[in-house]
matplotlib code that plots the C-alpha trace (Angstrom):
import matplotlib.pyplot as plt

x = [-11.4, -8.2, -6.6, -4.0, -7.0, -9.0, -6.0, -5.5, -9.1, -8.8, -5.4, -6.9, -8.2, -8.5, -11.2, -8.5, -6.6, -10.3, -11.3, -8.2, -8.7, -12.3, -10.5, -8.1, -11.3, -13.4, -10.3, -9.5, -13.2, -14.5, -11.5, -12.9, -11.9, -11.7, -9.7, -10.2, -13.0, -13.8, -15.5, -17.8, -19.0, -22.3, -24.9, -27.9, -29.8, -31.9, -35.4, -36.1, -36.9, -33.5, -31.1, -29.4, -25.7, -24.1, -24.7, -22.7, -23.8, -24.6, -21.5, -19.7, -16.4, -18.3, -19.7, -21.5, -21.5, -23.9, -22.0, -24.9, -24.2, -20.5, -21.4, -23.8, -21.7, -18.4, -21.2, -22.4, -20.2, -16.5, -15.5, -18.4, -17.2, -14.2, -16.6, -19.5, -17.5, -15.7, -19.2, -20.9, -18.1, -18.0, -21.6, -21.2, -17.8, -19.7, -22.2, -19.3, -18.4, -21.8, -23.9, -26.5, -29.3, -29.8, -30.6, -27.7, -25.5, -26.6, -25.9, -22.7, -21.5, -22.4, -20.5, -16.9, -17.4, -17.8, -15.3, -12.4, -13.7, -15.4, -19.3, -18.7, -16.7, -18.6, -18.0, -19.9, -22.7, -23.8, -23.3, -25.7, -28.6, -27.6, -30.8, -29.8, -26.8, -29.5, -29.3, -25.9, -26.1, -29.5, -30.6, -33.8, -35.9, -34.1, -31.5, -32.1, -30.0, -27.3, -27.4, -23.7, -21.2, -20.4, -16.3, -14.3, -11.8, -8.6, -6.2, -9.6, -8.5, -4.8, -3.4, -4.9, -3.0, -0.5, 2.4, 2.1, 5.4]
y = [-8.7, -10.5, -10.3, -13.0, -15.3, -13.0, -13.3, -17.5, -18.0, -16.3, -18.2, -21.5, -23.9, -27.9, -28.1, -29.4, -26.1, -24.6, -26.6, -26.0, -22.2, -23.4, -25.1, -22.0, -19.5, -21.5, -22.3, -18.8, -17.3, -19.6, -21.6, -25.2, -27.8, -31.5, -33.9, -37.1, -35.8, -37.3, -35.6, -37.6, -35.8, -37.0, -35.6, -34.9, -32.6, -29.6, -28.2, -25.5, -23.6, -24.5, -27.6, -29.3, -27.9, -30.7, -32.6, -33.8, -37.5, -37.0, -39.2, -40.0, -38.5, -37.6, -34.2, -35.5, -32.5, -32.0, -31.7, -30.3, -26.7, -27.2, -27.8, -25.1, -22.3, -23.9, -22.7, -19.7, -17.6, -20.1, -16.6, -17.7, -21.2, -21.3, -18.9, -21.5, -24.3, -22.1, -21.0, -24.9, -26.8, -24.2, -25.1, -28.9, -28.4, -26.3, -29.5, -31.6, -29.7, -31.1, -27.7, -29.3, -26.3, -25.6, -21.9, -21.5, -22.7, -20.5, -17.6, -18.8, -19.5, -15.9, -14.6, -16.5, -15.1, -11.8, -11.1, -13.2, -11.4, -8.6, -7.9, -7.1, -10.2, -13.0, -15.7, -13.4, -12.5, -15.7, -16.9, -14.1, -15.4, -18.0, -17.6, -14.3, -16.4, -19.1, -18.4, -19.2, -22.4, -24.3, -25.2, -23.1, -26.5, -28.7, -31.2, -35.0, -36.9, -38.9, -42.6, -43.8, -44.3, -41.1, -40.2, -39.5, -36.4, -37.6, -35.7, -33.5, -33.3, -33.5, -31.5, -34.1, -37.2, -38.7, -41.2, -44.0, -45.5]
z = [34.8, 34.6, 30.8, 31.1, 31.3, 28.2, 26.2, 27.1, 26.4, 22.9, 22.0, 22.9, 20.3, 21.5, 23.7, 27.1, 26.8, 27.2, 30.1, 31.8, 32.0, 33.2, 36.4, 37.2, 36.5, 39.3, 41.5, 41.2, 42.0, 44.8, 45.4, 44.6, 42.3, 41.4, 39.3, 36.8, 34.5, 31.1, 28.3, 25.4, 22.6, 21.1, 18.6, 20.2, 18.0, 18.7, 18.5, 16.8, 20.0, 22.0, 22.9, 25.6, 25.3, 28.0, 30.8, 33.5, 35.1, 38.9, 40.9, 37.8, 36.3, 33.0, 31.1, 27.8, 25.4, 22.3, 19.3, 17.2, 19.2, 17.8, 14.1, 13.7, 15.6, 13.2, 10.1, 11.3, 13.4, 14.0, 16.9, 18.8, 19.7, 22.1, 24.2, 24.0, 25.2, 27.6, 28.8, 28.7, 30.4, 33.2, 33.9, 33.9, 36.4, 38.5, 38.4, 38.9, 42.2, 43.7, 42.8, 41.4, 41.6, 37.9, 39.0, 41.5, 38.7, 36.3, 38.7, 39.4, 36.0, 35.0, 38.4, 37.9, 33.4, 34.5, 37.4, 35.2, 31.8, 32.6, 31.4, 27.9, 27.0, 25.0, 27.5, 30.0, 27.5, 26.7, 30.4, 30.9, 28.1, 25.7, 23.9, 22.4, 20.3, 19.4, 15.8, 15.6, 17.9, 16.8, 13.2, 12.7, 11.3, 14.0, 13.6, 14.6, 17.2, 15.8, 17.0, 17.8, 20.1, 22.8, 21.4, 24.4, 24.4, 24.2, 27.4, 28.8, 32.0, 31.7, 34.6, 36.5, 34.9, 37.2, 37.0, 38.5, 39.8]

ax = plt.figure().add_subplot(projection="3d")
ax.plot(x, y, z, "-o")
ax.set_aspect("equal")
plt.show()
């Protein structure tokens, strides 16, 4: 467990200072990383039985997140959300990394939440089994994809921004 990374996570707001932690965590856990990522944020909906939180596109430089997941957990339970995205964008980097076996991601997401926050944390729980927060992250009747353009994250990736001179 490593609290200068629990107390980061819990002072962080804006969904780049999240995914930042998300780089050191891996970097720090199996020492792998990469650069230039893009994040678009898109309404996809949900069932009333579960939802697609993200995906990342195979040999691209993009994770498309479901903003429906966002908007329910903002209703229901606002503590629960910088832990959801923490826990979602660690997935799709892991992805990114060129681990594409859903399972072996799975595992590996719950591995680098619980040695950086320890078993109790949040970030590790839902890592563990999502399904037990699905209350506060799907509409119980279902909500309907929203049409429209995918709104790209404004500085996601900014530690890897460089000058060019």
């Amino acid at each position: 467990m490593d609290k200068t990374f629990i107390s980061r996570l819990e002072e962080s707001t804006l969904i780049p200072d999240i995914f930042e932690i998300v780089k050191e965590t891996v970097w720090k856990t199996i020492r792998k990383s990469r650069a230039g990522l893009e994040l678009g944020l898109i309404g996809m909906g949900n069932h009333p039985q579960g939802f697609l939180g993200a995906y990342y596109v195979s040999g691209s430089n993009i994770i498309i997140m479901n903003e429906t997941p966002l908007k329910r957990i903002q209703e229901t339970n606002p503590n629960l959300l910088t832990p959801y995205i923490f826990s979602v964008l660690l997935h799709e980097y892991l992805h990114s990394l060129g681990i594409f076996d859903e399972e072996k991601v799975r595992k590996l997401t719950y591995g680098v939440s619980s040695e950086i926050f320890g078993e109790d944390n949040v970030v590790t729980l839902i890592s563990k089994d999502m399904r037990k927060f699905f209350p506060n992250f799907i509409y119980p009747e279902g909500a309907p994809q929203i049409d429209g353009p995918v709104k790209l994250v404004k500085d996601f990736d900014r530690s890897s921004i460089r000058y060019i001179g």
